[in-house]
N, CA, C and O atoms as a Tinker XYZ file with bonds, in Angstrom:
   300  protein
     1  N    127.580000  110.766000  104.952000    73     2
     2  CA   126.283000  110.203000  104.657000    64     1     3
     3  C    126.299000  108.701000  104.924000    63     2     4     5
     4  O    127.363000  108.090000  104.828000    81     3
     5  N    125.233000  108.115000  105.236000    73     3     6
     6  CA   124.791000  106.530000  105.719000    64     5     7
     7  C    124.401000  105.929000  104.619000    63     6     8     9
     8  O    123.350000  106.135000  104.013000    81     7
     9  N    125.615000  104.854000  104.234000    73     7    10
    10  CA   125.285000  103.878000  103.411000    64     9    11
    11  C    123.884000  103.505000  103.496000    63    10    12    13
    12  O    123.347000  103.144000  104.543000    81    11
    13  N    123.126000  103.630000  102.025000    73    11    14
    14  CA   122.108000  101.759000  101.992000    64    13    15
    15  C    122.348000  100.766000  101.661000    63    14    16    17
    16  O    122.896000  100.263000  100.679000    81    15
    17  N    121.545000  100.176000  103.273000    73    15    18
    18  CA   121.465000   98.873000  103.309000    64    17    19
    19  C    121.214000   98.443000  101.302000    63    18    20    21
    20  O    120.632000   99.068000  100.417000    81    19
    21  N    122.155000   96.810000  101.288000    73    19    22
    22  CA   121.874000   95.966000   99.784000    64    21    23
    23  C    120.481000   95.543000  100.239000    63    22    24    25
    24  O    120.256000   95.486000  101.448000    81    23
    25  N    119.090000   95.104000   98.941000    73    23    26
    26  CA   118.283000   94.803000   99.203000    64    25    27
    27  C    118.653000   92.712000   99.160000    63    26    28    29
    28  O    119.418000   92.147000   98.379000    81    27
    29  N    117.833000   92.080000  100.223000    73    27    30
    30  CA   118.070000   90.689000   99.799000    64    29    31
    31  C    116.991000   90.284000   98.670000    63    30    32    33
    32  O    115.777000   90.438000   98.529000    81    31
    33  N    117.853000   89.795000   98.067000    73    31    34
    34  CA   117.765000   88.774000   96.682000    64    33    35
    35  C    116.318000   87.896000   97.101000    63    34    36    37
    36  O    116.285000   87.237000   98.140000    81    35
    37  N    115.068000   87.979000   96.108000    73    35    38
    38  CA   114.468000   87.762000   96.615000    64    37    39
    39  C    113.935000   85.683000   96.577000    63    38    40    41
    40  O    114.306000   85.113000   95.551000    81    39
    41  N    113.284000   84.927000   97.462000    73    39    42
    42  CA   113.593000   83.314000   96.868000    64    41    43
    43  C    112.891000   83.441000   95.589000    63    42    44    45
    44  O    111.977000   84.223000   95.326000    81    43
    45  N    113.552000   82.392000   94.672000    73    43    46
    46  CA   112.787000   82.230000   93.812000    64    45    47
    47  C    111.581000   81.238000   93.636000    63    46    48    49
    48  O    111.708000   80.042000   93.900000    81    47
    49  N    110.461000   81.756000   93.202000    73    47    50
    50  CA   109.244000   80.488000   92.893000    64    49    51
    51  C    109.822000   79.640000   92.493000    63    50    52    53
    52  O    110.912000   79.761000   91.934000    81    51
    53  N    108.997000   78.175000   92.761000    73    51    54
    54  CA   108.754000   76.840000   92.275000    64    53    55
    55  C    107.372000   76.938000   91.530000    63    54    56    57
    56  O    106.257000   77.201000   91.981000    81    55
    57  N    107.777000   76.653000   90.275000    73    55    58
    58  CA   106.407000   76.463000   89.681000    64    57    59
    59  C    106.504000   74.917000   89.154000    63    58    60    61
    60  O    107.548000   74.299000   88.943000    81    59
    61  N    104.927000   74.357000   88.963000    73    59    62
    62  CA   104.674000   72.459000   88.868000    64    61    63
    63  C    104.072000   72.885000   87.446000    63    62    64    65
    64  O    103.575000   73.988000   87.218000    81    63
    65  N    104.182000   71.937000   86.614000    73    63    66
    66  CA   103.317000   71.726000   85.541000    64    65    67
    67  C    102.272000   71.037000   85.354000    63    66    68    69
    68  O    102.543000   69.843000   85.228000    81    67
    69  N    100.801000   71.362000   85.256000    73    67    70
    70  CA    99.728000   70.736000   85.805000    64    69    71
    71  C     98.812000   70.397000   83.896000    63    70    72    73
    72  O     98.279000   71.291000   83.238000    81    71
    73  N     98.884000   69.337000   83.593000    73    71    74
    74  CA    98.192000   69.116000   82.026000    64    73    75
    75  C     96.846000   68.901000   82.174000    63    74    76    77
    76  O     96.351000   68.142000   83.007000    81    75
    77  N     96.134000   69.688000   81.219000    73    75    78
    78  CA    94.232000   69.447000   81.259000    64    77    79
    79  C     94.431000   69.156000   80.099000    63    78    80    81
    80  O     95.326000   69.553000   79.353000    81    79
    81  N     93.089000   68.013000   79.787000    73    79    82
    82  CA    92.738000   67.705000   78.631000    64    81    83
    83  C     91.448000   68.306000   78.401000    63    82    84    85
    84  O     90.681000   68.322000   79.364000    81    83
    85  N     90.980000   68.907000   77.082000    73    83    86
    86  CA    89.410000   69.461000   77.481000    64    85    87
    87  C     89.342000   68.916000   75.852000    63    86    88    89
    88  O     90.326000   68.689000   75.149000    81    87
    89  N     88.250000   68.807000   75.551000    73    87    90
    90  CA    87.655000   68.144000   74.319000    64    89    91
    91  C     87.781000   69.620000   73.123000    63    90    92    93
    92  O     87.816000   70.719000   73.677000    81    91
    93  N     87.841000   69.603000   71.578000    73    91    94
    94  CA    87.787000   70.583000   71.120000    64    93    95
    95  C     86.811000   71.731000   70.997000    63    94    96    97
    96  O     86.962000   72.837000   70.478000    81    95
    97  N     85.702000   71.152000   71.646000    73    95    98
    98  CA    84.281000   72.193000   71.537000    64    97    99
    99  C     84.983000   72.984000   73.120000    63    98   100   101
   100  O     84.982000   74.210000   73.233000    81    99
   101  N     85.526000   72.089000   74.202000    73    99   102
   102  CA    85.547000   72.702000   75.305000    64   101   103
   103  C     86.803000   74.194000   75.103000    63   102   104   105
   104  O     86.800000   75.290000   75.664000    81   103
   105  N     87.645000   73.679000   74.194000    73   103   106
   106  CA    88.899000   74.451000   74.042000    64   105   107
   107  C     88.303000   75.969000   72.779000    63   106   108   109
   108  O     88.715000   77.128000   72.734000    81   107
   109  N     87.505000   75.448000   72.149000    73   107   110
   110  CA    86.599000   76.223000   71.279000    64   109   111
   111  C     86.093000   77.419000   72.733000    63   110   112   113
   112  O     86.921000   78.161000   73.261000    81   111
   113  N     85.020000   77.381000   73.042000    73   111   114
   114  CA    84.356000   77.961000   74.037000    64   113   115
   115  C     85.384000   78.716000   75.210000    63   114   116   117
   116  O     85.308000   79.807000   75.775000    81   115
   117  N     86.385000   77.578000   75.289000    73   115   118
   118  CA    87.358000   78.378000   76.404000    64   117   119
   119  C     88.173000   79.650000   75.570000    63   118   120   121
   120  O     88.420000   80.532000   76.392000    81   119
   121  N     88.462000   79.867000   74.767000    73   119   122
   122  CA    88.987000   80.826000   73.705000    64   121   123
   123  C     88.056000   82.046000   73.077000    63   122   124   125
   124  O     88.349000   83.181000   72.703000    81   123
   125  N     86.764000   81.291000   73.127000    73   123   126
   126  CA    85.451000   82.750000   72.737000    64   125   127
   127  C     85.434000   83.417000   74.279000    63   126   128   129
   128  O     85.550000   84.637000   74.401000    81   127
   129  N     85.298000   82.635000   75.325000    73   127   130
   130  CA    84.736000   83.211000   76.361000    64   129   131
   131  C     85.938000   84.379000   77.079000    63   130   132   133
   132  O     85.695000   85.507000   77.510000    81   131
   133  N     87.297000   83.646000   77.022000    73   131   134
   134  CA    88.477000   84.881000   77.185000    64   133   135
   135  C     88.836000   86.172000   76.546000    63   134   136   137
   136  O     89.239000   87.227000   77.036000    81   135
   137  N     88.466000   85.646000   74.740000    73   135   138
   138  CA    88.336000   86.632000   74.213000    64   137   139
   139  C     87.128000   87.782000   74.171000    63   138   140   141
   140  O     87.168000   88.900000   73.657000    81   139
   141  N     86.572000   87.447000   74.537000    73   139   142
   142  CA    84.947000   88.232000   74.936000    64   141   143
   143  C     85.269000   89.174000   76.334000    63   142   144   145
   144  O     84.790000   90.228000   76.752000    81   143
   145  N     86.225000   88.334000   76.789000    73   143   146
   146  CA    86.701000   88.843000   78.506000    64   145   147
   147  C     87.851000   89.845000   78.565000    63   146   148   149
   148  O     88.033000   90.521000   79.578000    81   147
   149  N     88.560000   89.935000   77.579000    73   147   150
   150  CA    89.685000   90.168000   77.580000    64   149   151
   151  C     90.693000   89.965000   78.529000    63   150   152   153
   152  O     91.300000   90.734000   79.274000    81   151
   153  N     90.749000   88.369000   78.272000    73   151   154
   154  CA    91.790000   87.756000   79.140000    64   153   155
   155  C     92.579000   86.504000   78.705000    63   154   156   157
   156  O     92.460000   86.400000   77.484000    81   155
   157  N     93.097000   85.826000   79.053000    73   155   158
   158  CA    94.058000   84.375000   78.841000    64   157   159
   159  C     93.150000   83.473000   79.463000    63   158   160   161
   160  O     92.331000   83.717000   80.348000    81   159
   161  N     93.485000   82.037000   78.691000    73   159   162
   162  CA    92.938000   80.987000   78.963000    64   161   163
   163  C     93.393000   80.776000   80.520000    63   162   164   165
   164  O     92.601000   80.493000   81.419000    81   163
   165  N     94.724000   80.952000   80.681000    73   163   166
   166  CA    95.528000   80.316000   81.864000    64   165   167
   167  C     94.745000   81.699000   83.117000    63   166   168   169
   168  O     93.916000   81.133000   83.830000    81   167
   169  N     94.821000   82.724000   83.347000    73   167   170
   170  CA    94.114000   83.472000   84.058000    64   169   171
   171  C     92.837000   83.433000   84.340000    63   170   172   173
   172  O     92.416000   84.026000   85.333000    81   171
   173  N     92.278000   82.957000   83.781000    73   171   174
   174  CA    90.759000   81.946000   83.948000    64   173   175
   175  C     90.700000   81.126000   84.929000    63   174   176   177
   176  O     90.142000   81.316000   86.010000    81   175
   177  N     91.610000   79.649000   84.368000    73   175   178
   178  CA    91.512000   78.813000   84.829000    64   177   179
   179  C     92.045000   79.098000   86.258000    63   178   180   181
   180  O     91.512000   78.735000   87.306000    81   179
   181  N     93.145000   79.783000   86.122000    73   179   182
   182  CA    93.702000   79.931000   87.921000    64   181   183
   183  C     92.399000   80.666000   89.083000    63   182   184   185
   184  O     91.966000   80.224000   90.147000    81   183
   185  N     92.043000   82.001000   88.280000    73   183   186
   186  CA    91.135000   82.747000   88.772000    64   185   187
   187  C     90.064000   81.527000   89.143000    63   186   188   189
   188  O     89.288000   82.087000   89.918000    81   187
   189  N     89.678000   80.328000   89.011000    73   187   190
   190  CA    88.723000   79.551000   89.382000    64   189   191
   191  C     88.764000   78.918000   89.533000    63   190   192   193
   192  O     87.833000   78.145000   89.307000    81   191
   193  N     90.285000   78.424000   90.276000    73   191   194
   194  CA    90.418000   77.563000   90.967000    64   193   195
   195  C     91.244000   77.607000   92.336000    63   194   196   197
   196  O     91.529000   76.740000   93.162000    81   195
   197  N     91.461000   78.720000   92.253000    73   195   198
   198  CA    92.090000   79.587000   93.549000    64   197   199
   199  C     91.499000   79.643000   94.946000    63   198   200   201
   200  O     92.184000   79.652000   95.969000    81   199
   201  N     89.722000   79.691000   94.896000    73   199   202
   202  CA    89.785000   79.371000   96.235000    64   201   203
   203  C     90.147000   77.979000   96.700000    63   202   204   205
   204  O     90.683000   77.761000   97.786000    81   203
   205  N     89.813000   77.016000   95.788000    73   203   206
   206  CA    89.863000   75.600000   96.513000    64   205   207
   207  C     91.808000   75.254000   96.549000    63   206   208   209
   208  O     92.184000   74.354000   97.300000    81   207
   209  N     92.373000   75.666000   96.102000    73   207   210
   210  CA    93.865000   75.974000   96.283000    64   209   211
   211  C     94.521000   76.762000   97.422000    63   210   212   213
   212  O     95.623000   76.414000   97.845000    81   211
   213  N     93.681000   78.119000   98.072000    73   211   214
   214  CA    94.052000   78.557000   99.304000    64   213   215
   215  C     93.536000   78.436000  100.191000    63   214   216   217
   216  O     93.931000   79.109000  101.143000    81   215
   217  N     92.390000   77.537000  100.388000    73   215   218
   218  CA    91.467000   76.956000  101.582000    64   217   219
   219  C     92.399000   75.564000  101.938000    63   218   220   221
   220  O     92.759000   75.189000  103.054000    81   219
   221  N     92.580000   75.130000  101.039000    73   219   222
   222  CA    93.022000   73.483000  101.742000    64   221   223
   223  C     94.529000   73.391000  101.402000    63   222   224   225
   224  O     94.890000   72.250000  101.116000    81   223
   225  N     95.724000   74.583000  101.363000    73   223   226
   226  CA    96.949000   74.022000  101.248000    64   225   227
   227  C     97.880000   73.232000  102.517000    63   226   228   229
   228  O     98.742000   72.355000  102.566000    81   227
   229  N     97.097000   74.165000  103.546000    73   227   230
   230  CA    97.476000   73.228000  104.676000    64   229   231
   231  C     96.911000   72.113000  106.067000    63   230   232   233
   232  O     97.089000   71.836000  107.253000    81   231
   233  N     95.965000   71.720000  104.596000    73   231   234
   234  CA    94.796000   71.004000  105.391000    64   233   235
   235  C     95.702000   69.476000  105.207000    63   234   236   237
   236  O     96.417000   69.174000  104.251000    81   235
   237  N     95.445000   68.744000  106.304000    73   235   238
   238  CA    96.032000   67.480000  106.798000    64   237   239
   239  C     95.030000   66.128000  106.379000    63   238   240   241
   240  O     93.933000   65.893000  106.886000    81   239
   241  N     95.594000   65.456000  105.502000    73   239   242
   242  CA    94.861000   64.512000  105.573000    64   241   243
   243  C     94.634000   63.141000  106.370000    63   242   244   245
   244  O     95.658000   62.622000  106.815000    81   243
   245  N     93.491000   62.533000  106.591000    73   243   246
   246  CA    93.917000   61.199000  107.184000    64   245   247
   247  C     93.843000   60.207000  106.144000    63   246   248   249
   248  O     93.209000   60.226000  105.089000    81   247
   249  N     94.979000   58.913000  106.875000    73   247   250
   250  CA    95.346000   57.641000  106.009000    64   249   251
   251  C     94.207000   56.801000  106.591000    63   250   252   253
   252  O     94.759000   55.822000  107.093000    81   251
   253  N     93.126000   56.727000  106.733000    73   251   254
   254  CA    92.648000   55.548000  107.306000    64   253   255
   255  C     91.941000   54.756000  106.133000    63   254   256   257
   256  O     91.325000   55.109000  105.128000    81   255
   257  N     92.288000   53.545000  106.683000    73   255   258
   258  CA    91.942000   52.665000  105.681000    64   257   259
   259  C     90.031000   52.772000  105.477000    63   258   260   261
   260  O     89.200000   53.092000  106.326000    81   259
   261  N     89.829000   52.370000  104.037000    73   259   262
   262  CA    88.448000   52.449000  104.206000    64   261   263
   263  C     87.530000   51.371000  104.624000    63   262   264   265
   264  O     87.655000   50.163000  104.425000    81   263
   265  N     86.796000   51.865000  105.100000    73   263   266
   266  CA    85.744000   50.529000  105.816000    64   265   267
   267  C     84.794000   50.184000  104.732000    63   266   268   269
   268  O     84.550000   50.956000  103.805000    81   267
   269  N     84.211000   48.898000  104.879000    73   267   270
   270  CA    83.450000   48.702000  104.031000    64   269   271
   271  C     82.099000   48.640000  104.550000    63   270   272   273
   272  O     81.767000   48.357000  105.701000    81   271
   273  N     81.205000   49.000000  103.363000    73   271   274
   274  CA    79.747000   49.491000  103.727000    64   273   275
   275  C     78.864000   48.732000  104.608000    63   274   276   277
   276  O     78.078000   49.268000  105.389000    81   275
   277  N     79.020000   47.394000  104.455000    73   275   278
   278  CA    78.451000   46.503000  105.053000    64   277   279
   279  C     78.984000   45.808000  106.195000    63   278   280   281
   280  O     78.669000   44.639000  106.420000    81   279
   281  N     80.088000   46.718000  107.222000    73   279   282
   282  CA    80.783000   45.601000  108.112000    64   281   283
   283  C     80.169000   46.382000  109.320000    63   282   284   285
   284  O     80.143000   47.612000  109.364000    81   283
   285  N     79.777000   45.725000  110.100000    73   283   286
   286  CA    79.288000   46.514000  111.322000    64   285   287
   287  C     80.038000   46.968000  112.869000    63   286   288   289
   288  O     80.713000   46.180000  113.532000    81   287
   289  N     79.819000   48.083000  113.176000    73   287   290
   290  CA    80.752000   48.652000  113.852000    64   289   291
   291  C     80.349000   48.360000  115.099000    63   290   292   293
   292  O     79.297000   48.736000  115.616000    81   291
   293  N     81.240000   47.643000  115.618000    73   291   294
   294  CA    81.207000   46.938000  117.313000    64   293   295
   295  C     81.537000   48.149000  118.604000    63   294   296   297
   296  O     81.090000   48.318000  119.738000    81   295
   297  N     82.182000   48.593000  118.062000    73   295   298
   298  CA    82.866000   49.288000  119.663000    64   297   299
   299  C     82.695000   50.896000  119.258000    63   298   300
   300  O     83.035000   51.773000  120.053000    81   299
């Protein structure tokens, strides 16, 4: 019989620690509205902020310096 192949070890995540401050009425409301949902505060917040997290992870920014409002553009 033919050995199986070992499976590879899979990478492990990097996870960042990201701190919100929300006022106590906001943290109030965020806790009725999950529990009403039957869900977690943190599954919320990801769930709604996920598209703007997989639209622009590999969007490039430019360094250009900013111009100011009033300088007029010659060329």
């Amino acid at each position: 019989m033919p050995r199986k192949k070992a499976k590879k070890a899979r990478k492990p995540l990097k996870f960042k620690t990201i701190t919100l401050m929300v006022t106590t009425k906001q943290k109030k409301s965020l806790v009725n509205y999950c529990k009403s949902r039957h869900t977690t505060p943190i599954k919320l917040i990801k769930k709604a902020i996920r598209p703007m997290l997989d639209n622009y992870a590999g969007l490039k920014t430019n360094n250009l310096p900013p111009v100011a409002v009033n300088q007029l553009e010659l060329f």
